[in-house]
Every structure is written in C-alpha cells, then in structure tokens.
SEFIZA-3560 file (N, C-alpha, C; in Angstrom, 3 decimals):
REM SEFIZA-3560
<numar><xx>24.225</xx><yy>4.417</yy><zz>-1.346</zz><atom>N</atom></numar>
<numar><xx>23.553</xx><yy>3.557</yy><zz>-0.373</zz><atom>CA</atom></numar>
<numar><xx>22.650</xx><yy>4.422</yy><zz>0.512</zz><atom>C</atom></numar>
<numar><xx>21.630</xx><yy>3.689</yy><zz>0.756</zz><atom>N</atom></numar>
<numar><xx>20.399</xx><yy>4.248</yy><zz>1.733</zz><atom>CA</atom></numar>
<numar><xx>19.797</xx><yy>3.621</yy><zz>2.532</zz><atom>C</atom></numar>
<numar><xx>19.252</xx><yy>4.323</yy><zz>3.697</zz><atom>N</atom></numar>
<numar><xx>18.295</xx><yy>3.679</yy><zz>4.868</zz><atom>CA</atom></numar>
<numar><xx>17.032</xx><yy>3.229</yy><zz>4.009</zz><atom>C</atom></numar>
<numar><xx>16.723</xx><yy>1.758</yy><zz>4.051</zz><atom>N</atom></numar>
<numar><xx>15.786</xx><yy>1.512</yy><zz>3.404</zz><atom>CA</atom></numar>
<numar><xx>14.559</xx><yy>1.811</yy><zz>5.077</zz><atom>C</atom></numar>
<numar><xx>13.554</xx><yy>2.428</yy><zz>4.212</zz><atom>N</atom></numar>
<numar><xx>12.505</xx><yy>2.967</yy><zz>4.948</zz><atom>CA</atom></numar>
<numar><xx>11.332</xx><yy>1.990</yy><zz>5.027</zz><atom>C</atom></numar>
<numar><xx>10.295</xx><yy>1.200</yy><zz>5.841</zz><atom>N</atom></numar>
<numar><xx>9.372</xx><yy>0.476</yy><zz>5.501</zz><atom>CA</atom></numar>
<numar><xx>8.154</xx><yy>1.072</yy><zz>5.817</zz><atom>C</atom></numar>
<numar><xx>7.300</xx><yy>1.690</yy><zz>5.136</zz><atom>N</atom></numar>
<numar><xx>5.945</xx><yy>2.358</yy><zz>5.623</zz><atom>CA</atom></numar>
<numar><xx>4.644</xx><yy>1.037</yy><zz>5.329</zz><atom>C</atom></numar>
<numar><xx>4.329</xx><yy>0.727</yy><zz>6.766</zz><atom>N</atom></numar>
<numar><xx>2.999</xx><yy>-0.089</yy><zz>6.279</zz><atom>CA</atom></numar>
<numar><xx>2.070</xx><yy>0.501</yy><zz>6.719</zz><atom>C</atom></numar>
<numar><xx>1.007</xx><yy>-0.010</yy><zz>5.840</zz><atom>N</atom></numar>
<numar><xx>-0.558</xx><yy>0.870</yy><zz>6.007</zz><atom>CA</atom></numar>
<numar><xx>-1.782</xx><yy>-0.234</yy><zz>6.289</zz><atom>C</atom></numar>
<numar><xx>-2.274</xx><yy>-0.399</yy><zz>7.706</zz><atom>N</atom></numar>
<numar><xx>-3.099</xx><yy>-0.813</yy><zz>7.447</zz><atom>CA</atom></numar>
<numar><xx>-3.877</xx><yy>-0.316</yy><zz>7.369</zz><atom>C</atom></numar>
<numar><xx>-5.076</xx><yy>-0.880</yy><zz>6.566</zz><atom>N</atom></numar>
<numar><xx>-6.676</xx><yy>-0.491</yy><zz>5.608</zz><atom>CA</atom></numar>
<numar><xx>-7.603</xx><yy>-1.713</yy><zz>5.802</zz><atom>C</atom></numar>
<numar><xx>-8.801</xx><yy>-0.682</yy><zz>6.097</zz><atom>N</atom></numar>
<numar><xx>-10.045</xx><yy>-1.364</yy><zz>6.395</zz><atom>CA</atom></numar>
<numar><xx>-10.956</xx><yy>-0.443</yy><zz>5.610</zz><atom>C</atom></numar>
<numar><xx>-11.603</xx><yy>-0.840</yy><zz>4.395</zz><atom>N</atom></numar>
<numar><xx>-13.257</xx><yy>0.229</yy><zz>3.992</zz><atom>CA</atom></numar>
<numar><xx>-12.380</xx><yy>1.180</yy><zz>3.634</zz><atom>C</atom></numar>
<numar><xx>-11.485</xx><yy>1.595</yy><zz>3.099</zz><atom>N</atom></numar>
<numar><xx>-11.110</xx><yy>3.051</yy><zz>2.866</zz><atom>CA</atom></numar>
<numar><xx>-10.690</xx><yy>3.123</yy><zz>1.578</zz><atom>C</atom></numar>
<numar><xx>-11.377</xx><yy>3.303</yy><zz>0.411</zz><atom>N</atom></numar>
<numar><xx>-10.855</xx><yy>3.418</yy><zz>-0.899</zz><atom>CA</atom></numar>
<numar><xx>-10.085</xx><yy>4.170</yy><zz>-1.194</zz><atom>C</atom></numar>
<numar><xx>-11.233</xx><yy>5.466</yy><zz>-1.180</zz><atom>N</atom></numar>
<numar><xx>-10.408</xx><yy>6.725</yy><zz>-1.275</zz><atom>CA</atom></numar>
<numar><xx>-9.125</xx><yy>6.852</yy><zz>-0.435</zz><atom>C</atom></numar>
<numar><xx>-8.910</xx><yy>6.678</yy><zz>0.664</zz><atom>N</atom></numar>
<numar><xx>-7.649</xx><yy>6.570</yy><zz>1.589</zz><atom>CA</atom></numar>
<numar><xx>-6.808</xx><yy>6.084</yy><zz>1.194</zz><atom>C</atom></numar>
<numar><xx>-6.878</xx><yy>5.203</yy><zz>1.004</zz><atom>N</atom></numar>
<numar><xx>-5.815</xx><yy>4.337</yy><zz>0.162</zz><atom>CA</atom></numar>
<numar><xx>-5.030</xx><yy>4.738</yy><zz>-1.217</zz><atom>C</atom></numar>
<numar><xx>-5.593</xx><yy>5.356</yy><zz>-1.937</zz><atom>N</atom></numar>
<numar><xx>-5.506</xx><yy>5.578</yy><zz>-3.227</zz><atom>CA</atom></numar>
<numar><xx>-4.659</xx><yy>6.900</yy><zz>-2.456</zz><atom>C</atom></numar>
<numar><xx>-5.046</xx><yy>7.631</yy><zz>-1.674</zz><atom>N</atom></numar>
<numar><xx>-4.656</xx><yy>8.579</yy><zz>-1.527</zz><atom>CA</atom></numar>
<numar><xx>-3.436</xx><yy>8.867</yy><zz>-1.140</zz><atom>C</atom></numar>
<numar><xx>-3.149</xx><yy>7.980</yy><zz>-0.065</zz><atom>N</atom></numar>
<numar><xx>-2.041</xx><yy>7.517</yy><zz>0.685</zz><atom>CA</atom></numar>
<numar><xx>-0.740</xx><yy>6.994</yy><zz>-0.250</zz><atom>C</atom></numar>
<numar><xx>-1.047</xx><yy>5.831</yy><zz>-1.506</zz><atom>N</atom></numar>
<numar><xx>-0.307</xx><yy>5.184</yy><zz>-2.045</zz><atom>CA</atom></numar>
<numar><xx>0.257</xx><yy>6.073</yy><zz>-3.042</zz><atom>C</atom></numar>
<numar><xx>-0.811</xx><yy>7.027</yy><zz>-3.720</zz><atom>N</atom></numar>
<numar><xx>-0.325</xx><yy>8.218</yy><zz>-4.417</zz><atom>CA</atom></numar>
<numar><xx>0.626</xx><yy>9.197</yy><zz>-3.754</zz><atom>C</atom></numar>
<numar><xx>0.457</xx><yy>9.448</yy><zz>-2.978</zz><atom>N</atom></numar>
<numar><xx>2.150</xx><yy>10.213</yy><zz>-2.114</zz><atom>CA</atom></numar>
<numar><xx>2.558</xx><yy>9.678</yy><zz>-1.846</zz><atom>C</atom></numar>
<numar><xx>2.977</xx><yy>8.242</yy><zz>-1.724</zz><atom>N</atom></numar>
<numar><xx>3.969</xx><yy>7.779</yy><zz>-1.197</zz><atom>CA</atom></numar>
<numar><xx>5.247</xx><yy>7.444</yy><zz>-2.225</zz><atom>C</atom></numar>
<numar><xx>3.912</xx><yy>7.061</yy><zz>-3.541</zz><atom>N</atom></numar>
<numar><xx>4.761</xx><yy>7.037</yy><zz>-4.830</zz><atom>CA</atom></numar>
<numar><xx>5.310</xx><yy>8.246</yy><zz>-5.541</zz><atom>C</atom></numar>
<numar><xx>4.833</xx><yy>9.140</yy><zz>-4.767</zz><atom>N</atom></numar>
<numar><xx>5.124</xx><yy>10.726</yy><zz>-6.174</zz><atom>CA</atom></numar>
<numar><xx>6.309</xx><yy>11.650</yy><zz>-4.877</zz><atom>C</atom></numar>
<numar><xx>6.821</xx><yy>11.059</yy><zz>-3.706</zz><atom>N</atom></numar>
<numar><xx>7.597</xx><yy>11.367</yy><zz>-2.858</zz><atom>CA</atom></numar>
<numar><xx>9.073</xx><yy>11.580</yy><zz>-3.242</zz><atom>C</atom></numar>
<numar><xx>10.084</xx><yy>12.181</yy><zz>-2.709</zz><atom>N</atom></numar>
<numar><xx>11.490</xx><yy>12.857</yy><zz>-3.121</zz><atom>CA</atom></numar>
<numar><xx>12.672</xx><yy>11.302</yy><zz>-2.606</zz><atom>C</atom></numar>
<numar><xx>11.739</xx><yy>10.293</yy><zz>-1.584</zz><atom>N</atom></numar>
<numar><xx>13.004</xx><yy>9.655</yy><zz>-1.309</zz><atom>CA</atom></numar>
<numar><xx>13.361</xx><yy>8.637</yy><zz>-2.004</zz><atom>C</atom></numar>
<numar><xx>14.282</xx><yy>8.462</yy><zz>-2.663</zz><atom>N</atom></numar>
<numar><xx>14.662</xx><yy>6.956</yy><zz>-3.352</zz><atom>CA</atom></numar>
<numar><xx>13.919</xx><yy>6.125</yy><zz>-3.565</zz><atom>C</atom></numar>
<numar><xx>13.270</xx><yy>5.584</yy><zz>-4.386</zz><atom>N</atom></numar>
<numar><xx>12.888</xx><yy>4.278</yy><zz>-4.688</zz><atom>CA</atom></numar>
<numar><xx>12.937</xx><yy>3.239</yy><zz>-4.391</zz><atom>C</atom></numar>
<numar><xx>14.017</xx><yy>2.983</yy><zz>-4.774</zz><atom>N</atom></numar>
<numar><xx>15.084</xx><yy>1.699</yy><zz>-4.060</zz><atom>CA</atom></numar>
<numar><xx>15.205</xx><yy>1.387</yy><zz>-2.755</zz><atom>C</atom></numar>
<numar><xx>14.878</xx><yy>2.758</yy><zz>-1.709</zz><atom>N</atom></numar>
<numar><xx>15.040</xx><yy>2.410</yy><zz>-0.557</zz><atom>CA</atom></numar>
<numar><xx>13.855</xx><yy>2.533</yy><zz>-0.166</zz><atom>C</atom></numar>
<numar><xx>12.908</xx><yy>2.879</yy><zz>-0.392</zz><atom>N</atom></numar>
<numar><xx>11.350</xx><yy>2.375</yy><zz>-0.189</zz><atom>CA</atom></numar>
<numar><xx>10.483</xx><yy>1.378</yy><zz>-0.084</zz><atom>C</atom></numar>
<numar><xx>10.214</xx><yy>0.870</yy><zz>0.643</zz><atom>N</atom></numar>
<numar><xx>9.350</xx><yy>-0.272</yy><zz>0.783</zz><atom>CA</atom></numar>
<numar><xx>8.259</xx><yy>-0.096</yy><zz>1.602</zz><atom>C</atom></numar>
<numar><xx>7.329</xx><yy>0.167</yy><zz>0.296</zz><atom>N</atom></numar>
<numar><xx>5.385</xx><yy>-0.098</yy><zz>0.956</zz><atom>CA</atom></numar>
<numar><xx>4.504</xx><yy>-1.145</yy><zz>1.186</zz><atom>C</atom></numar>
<numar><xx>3.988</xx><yy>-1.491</yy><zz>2.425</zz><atom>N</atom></numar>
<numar><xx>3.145</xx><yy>-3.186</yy><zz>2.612</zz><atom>CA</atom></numar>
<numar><xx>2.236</xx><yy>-2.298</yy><zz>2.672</zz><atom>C</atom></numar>
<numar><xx>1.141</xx><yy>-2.357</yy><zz>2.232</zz><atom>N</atom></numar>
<numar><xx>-0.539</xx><yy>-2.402</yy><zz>2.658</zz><atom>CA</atom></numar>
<numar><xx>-0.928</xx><yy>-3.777</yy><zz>2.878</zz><atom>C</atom></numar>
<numar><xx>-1.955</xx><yy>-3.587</yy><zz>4.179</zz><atom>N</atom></numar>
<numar><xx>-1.992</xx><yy>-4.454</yy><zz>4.812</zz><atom>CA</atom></numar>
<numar><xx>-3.740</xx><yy>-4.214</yy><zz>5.003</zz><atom>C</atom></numar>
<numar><xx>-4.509</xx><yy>-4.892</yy><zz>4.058</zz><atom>N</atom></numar>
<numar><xx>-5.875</xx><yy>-4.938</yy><zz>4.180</zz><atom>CA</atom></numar>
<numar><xx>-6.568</xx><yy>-5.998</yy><zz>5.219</zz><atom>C</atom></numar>
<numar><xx>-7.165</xx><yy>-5.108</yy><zz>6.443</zz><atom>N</atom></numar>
<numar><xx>-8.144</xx><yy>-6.287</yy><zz>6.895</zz><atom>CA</atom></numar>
<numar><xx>-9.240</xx><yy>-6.917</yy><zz>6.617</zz><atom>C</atom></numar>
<numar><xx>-9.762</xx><yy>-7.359</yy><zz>6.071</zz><atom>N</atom></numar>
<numar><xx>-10.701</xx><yy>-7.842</yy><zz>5.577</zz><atom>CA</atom></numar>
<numar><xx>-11.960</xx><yy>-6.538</yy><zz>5.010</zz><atom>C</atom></numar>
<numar><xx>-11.285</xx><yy>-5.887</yy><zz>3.926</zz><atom>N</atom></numar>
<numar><xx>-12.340</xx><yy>-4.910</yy><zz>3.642</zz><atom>CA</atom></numar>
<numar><xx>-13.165</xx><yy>-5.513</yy><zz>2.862</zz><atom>C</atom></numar>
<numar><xx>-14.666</xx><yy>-4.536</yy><zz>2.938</zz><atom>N</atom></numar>
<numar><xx>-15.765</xx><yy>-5.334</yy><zz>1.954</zz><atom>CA</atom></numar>
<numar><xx>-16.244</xx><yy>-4.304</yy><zz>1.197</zz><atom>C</atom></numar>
<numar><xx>-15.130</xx><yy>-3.004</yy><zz>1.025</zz><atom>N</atom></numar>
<numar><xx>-15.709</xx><yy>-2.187</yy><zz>-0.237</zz><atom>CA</atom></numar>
<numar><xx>-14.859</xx><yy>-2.733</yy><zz>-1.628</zz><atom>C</atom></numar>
<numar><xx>-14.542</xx><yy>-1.556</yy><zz>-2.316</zz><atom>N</atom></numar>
<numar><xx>-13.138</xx><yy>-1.472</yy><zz>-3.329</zz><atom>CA</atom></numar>
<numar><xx>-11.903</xx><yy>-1.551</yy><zz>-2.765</zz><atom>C</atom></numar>
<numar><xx>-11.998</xx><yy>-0.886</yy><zz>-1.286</zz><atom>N</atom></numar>
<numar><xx>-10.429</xx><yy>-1.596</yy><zz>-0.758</zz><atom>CA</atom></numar>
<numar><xx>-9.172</xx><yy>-1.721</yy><zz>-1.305</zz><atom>C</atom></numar>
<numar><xx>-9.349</xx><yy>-3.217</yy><zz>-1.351</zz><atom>N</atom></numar>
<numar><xx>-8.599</xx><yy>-4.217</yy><zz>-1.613</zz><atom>CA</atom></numar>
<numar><xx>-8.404</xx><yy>-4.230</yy><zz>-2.855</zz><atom>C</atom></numar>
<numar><xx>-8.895</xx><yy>-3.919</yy><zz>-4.033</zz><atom>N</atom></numar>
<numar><xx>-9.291</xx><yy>-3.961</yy><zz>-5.793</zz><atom>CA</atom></numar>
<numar><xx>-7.915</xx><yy>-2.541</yy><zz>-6.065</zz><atom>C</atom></numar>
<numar><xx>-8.462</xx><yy>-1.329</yy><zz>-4.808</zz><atom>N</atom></numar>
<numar><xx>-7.682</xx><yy>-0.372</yy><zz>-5.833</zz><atom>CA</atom></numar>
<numar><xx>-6.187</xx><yy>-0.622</yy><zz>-5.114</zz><atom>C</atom></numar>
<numar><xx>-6.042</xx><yy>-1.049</yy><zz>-4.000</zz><atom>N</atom></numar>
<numar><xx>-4.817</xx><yy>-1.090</yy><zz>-3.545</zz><atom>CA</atom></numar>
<numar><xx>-4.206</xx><yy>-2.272</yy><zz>-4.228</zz><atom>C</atom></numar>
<numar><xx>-4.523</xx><yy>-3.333</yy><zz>-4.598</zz><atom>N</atom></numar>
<numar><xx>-4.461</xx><yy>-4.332</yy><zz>-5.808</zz><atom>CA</atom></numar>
<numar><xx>-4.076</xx><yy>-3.749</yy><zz>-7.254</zz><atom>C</atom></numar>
<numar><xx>-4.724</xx><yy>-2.478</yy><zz>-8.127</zz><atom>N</atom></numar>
<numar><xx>-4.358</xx><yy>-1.909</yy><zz>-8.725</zz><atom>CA</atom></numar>
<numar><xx>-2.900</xx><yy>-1.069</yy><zz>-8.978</zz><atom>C</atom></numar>
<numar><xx>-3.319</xx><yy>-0.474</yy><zz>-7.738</zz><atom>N</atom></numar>
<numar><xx>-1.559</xx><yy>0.333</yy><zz>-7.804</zz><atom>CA</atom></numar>
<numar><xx>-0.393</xx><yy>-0.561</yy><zz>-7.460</zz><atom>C</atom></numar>
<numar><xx>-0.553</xx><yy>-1.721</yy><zz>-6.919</zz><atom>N</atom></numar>
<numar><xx>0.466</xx><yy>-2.955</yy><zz>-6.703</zz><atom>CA</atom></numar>
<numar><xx>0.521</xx><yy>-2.930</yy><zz>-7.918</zz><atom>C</atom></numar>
<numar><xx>-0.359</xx><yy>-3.611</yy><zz>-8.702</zz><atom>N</atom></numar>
<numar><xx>0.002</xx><yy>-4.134</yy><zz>-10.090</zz><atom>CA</atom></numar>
<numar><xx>0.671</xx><yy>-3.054</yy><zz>-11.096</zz><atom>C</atom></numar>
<numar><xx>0.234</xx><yy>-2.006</yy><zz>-10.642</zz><atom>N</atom></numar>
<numar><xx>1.146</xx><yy>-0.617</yy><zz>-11.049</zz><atom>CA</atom></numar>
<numar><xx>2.550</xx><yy>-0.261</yy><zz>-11.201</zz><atom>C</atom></numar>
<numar><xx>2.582</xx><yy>-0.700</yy><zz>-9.623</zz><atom>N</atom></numar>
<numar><xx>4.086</xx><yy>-0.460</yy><zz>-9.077</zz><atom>CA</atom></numar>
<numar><xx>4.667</xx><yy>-2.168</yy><zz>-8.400</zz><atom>C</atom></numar>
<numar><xx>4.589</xx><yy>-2.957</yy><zz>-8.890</zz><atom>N</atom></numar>
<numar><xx>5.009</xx><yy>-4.302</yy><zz>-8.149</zz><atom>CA</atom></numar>
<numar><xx>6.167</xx><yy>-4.461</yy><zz>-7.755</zz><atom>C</atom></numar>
<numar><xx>7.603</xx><yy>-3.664</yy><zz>-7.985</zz><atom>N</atom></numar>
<numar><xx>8.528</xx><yy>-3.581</yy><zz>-7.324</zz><atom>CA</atom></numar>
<numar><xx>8.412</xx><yy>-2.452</yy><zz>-6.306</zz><atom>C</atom></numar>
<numar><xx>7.621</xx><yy>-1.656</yy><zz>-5.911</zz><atom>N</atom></numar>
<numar><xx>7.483</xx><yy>-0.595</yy><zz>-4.676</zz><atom>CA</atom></numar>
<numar><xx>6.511</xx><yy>-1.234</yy><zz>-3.929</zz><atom>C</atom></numar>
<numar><xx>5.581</xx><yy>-2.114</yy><zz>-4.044</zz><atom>N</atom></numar>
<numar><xx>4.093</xx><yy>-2.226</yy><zz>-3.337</zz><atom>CA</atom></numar>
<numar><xx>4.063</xx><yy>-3.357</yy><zz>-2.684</zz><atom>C</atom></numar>
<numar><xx>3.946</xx><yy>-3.760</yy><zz>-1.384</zz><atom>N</atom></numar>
<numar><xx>3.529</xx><yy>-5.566</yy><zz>-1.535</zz><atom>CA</atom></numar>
<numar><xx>1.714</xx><yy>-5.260</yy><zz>-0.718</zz><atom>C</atom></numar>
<numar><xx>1.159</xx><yy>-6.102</yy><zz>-1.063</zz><atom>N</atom></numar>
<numar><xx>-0.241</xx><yy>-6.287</yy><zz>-0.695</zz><atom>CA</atom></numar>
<numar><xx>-0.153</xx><yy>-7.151</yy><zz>0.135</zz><atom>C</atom></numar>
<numar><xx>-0.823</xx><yy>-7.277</yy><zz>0.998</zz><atom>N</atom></numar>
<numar><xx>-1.465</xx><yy>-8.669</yy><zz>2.289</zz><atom>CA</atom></numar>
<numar><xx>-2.610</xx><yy>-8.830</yy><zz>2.858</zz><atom>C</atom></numar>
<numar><xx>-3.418</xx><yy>-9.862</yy><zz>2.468</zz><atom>N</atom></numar>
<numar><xx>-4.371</xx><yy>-9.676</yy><zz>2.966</zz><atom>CA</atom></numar>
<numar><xx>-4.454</xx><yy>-10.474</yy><zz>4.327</zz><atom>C</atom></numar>
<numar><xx>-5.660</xx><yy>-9.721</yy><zz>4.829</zz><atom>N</atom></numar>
<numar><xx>-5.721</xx><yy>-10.765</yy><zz>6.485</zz><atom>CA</atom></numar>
<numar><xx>-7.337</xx><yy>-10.243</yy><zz>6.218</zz><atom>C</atom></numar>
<numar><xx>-7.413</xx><yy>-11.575</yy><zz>6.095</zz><atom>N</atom></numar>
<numar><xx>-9.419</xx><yy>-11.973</yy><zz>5.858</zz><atom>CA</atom></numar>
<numar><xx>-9.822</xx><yy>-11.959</yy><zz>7.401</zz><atom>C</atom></numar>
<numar><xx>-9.189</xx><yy>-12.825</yy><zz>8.477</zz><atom>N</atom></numar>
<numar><xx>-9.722</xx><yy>-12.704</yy><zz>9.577</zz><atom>CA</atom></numar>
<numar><xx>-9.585</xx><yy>-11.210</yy><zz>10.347</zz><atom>C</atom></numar>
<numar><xx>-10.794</xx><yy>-10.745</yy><zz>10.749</zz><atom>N</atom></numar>
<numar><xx>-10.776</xx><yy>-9.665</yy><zz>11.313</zz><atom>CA</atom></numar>
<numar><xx>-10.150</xx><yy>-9.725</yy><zz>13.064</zz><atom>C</atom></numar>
<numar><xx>-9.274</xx><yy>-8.824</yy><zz>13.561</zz><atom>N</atom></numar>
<numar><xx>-8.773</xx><yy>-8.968</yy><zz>14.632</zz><atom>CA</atom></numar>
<numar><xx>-9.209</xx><yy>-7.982</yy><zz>15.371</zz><atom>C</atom></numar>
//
C-alpha cells in the first residue's frame, strides 16, 4: 500500500512543456498505481491539447485530460 500522489499540470500554449513534463512523470521511480496525473489545459490554441491528448491515449490508466475552453 501507498500514498497515492496527485500531480496536476496546468497548460496553456506549451507543447514542448508538456510533452516534457508528462515524459518524467511517466519514466519516474514511484509506483504507478499510486500516481495520478490531471493535465489541465486552458484553452490552448497551439498542439497543446493534441500532444497531451496523445500521451493520455498512451497511458489512459496514469493520465486524465480536462479541458477548460473558458479562459480564466
């Protein structure tokens, strides 16, 4: 049994960031199981949303996606 950990990321315009971010979070030493990643896109208008969409579909039991279209 483990401290499940929740890392959320929010992202705006940051492809590369993202990709970057989600890639260590996935290639990291702590449990799996007790991992839980939200990216949390605000309404980006690059790739964004597409590659962080990608590695969800990658990893769909580690990843959840959310979008929030309205900008705050």
């Amino acid at each position: 049994m483990c401290n499940v950990v929740s890392v959320i990321i929010p992202v705006y315009n940051d492809p590369w960031g993202i990709e970057a971010v989600l890639s260590a979070l996935l290639c990291q030493t702590y449990p799996a199981e007790c991992l839980e990643i939200i990216v949390i896109d605000n309404g980006s208008t690059d790739d964004t949303r597409e590659i962080a969409r990608r590695v969800q579909e990658e990893n769909p039991s580690r990843i959840r996606l959310l979008i929030e279209n309205q900008v705050q």
